[in-house]
C-alpha positions in Angstrom: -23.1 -3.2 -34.0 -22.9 -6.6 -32.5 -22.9 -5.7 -29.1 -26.0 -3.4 -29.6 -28.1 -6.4 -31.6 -27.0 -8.4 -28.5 -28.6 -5.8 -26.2 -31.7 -5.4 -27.9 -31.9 -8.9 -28.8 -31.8 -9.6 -24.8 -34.3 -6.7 -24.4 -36.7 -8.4 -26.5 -36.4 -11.8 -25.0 -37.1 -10.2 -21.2 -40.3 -8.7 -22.8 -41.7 -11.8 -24.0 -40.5 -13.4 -21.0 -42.5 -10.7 -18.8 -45.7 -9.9 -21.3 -46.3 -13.8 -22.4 -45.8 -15.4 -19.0 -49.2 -16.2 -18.4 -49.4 -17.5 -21.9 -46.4 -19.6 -22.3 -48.0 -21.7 -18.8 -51.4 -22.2 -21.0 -49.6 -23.1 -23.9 -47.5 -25.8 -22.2 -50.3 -27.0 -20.8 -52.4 -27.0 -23.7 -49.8 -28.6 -26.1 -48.8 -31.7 -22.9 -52.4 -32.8 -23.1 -50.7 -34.8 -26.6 -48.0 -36.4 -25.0 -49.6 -37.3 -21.5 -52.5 -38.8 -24.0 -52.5 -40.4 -27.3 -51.7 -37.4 -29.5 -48.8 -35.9 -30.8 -47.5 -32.2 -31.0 -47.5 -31.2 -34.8 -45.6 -27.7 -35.4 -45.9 -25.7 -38.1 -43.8 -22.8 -39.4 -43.3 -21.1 -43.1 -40.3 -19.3 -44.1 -37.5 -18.8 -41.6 -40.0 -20.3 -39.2 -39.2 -23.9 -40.3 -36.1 -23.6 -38.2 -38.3 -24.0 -35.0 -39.8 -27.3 -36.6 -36.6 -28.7 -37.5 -35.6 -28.1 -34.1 -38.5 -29.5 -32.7 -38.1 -33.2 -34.3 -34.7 -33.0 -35.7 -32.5 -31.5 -32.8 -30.2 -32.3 -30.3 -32.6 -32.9 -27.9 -36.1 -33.0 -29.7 -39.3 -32.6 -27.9 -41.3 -35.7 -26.9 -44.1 -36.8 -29.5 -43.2 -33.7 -32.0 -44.1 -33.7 -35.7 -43.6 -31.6 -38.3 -47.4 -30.3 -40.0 -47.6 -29.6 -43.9 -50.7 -28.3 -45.2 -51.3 -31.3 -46.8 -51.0 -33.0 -43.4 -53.7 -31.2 -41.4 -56.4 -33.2 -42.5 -54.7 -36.5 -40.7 -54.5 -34.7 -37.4 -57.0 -36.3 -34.9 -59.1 -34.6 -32.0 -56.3 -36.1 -29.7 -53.3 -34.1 -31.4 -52.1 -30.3 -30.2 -50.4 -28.1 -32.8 -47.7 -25.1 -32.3 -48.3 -22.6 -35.4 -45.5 -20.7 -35.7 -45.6 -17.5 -38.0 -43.9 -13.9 -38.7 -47.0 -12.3 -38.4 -50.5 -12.7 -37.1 -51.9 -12.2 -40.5 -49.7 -14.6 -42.4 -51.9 -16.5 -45.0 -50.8 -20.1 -44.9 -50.3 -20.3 -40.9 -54.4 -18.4 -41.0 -54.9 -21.4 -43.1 -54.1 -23.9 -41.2 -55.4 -22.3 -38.0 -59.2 -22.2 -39.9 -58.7 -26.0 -40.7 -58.1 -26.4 -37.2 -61.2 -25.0 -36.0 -63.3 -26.1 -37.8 -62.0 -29.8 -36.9 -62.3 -28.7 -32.9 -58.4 -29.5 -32.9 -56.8 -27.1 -30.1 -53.9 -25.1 -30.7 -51.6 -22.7 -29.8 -50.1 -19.7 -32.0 -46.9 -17.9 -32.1 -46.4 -14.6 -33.8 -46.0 -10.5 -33.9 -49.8 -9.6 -33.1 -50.7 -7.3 -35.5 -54.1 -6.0 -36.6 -56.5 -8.1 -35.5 -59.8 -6.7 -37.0 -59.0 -9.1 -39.5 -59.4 -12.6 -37.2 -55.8 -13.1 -37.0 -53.9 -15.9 -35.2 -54.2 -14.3 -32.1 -57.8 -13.6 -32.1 -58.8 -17.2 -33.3 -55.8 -19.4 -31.4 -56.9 -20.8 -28.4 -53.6 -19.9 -26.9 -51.0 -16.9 -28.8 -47.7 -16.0 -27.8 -46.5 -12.7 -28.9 -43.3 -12.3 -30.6 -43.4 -8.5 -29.8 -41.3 -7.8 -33.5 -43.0 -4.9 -35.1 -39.2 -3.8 -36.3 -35.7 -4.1 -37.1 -33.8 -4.1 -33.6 -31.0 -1.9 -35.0 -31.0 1.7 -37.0 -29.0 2.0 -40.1 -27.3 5.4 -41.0 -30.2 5.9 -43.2 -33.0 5.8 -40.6 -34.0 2.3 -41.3 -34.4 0.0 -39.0 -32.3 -4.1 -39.6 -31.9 -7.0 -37.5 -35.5 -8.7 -37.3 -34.7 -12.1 -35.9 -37.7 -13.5 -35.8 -36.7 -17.3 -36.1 -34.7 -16.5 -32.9 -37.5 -15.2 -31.0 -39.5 -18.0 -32.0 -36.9 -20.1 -31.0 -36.8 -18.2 -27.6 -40.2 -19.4 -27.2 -40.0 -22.8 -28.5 -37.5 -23.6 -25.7 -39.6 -21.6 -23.3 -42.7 -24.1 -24.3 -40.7 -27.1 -23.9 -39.1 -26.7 -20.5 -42.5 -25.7 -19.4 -44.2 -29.5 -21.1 -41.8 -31.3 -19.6 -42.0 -30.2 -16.5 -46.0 -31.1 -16.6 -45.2 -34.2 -18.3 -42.5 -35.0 -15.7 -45.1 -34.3 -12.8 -48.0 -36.4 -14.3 -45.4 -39.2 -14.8 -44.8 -39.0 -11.0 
């Protein structure tokens, strides 16, 4: 069972590596206007989605000017501050909240989520940059026809790192 999580788990990472490439280069760039300025880059996630935060500020090697967003700490972001939304789905209330907030303060961001119905304004219609997680299932079928494994957090996580090789790369070049 292992071996065929770690298969499809690979699979999914080379499809948001080939489908989001163009995205994850406007997204770093987006998010390193922050650091190269006077902002910072606030990240947000809910749920299991918190791990990407906590990675973010509290990790081995956290990324430069990171901060973790609450809801309650949206209205202290200035015009100068990016933020990285990161949510299961595109429809997910509180991240949708927090996205609206930021529009209507002209604050850029970028959002990271499973694109799903987007008749509704979703994340990735109203993000000025989304990255699609690509998880509309379970990687792995049970005996029952089910489908388990949705490692979301890890895909997110997949493109946290992506993100932050890519901003310090810019952020190394405008240093130069």
């Amino acid at each position: 069972m292992l071996k065929m999580f770690t298969t499809q788990l690979t699979g999914l990472f080379k499809r948001i590596e080939e489908k989001e490439e163009f995205a994850f280069e406007d997204a770093a760039r987006l998010l390193a206007q922050a650091p190269v300025g006077d902002g910072s880059i606030y990240i947000y996630g809910e749920k299991e989605m918190k791990a990407v935060a906590a990675e973010a500020v509290d990790g081995a090697e956290p990324l430069k000017s990171a901060r973790a967003l609450s809801m309650e700490s949206v209205a202290d972001l200035d015009i100068a501050d990016r933020v990285l939304i990161f949510a299961r789905t595109s429809t997910d209330e509180a991240p949708l909240s927090i996205a609206s907030q930021l529009q209507e303060k002209g604050i850029p961001f970028v959002a990271v989520s499973t694109a799903v119905d987007e008749s509704t304004g979703g994340l990735a219609e109203i993000a000025d940059v989304h990255i699609d997680l690509r998880l509309t299932k379970g990687l792995l079928p049970d005996e029952f026809g089910n489908r388990i494994g949705y490692p979301s957090s890890m895909a997110a996580l997949f493109v946290y790192y992506g993100l932050k090789f890519t901003i310090e790369e810019i952020i190394a070049e405008y240093e130069m």
